[in-house]
C-alpha positions in Angstrom: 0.0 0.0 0.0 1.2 3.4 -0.6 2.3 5.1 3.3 1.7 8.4 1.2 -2.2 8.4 0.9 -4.3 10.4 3.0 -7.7 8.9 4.2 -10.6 10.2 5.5 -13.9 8.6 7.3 -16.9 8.7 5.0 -20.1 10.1 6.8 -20.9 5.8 7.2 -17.1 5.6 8.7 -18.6 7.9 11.5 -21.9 6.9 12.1 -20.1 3.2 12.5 -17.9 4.5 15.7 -20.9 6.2 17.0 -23.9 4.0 16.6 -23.5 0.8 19.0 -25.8 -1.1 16.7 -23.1 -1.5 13.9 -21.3 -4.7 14.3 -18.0 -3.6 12.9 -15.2 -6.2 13.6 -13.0 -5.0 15.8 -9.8 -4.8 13.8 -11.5 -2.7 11.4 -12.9 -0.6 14.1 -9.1 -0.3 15.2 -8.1 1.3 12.0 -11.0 3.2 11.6 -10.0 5.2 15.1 -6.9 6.0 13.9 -8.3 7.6 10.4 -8.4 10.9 10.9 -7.8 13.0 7.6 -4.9 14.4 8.6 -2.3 11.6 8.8 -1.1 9.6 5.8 -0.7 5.5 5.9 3.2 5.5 7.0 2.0 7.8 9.5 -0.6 5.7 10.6 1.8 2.7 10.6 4.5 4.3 13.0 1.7 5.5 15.2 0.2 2.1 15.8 3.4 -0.3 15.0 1.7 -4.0 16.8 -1.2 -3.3 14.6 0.1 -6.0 11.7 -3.1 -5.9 9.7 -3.1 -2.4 9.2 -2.9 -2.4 5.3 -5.7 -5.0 4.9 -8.0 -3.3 7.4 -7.5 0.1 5.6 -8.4 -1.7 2.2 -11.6 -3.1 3.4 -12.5 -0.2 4.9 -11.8 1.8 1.8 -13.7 -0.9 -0.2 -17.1 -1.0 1.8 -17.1 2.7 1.8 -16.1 3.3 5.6 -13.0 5.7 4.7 -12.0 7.3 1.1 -8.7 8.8 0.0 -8.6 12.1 0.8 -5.0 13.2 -0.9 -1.3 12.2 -1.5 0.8 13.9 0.9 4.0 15.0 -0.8 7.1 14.0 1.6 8.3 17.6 0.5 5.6 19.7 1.5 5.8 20.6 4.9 3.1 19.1 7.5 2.4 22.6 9.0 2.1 24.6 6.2 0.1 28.0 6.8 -1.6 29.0 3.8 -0.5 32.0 1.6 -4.3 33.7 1.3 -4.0 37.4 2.2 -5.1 37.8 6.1 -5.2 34.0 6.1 -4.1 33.1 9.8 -2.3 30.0 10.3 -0.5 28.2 13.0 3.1 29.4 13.5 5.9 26.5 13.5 5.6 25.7 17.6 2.2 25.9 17.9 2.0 23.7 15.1 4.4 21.5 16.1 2.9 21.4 20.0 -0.7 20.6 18.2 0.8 17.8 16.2 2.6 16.8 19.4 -0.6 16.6 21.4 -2.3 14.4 18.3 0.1 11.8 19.0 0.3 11.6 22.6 -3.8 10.9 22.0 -3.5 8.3 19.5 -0.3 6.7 21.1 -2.8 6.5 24.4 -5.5 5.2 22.2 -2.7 2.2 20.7 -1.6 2.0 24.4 -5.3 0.6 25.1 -5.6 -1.3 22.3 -2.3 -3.4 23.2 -3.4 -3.6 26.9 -7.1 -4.5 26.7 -8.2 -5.0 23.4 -6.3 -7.7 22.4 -7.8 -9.7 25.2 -10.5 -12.6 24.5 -13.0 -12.0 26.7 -15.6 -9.6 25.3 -16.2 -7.8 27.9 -12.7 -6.2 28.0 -12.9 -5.7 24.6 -16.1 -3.7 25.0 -14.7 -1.7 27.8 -11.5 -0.9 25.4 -13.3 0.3 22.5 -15.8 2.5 25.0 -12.5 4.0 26.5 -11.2 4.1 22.9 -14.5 6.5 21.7 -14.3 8.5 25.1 -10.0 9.5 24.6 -11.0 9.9 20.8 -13.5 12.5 21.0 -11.5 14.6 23.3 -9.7 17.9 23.1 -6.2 17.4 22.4 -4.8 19.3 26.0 -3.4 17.6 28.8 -6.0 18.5 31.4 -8.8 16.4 28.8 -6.6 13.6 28.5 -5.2 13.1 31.9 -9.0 13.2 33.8 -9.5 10.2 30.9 -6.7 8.5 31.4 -7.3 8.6 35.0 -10.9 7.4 34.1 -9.5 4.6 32.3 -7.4 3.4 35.0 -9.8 2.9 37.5 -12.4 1.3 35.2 -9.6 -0.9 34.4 -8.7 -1.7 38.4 -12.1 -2.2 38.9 -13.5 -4.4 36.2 -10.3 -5.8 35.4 -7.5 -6.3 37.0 -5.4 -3.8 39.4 -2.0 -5.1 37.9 -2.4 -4.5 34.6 -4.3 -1.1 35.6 -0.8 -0.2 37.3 0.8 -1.0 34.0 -2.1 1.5 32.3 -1.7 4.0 34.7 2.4 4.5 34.6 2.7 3.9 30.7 -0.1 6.5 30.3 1.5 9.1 32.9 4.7 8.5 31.1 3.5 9.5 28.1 0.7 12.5 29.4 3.8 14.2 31.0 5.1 15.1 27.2 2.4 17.0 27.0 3.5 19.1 30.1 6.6 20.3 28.5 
């Protein structure tokens, strides 16, 4: 597959991570989190890097009309580019770079919960993981958002669960929240 195309969810691709009704399977509900518009297939690879069936998942999604290409990302054109319109206002280089900083702290907590919990057997951890999944994704992309969720996360997880593995959650999370700090 070419890591330069861009996709984006159709208006089906959303209605299928909102309405509980559409039996999706979940690697294909996987990939479809991680389509957001803005990131192109290498990006998508290095931002979830266990996900092995990645390429396949983005094809049949693409086929039964769940995501379309959007673009092809040239490697030369900047990812922060501010357009040239007069009066245009765009993001300078820092808060652009802090912005796409924040995106992947998200989506790398999002891959941190699908490693954890939704590669587990029993369906009811996989439910909780793609609720928890849907709650992070729909979030502002600031620390303060994230960390209340993450916390959120972590206690569902110690409850329902298992405290051990929420420990694990809860320090590989923080570890990665703090970037966000700085």
């Amino acid at each position: 597959m070419n890591i330069d195309i861009l996709y984006s969810r159709t208006d089906k691709g959303h209605s299928a991570l909102t309405d509980k009704y559409m039996n999706l399977p979940h690697s294909l509900k996987r990939a479809l989190i991680i389509v957001d518009g803005s990131r192109d297939v290498g990006e998508l690879h290095t931002m979830a890097p266990l996900y092995d069936d990645l390429d396949e998942a983005l094809q049949t999604l693409e086929s039964e009309g769940f995501i379309e290409p959007s673009a092809r990302k040239s490697r030369h054109q900047p990812k922060s580019a501010t357009t040239n319109k007069p009066g245009a206002v765009g993001k300078t280089g820092s808060e652009a770079s802090h912005t796409d900083r924040n995106k992947s702290i998200k989506w790398r907590l999002i891959s941190l919960i699908q490693v954890e919990l939704g590669s587990k057997l029993d369906p009811k951890i996989k439910a909780t993981a793609e609720k928890m999944i849907r709650d992070i994704s729909a979030l502002a992309e600031d620390y303060d958002a994230l960390s209340v969720a993450w916390k959120k996360c972590v206690k569902v997880t110690k409850i329902t669960i298992d405290e051990e593995l929420a420990e694990t959650i809860r320090r590989r999370g923080e570890e990665l929240l703090v970037q966000l700090k700085n």
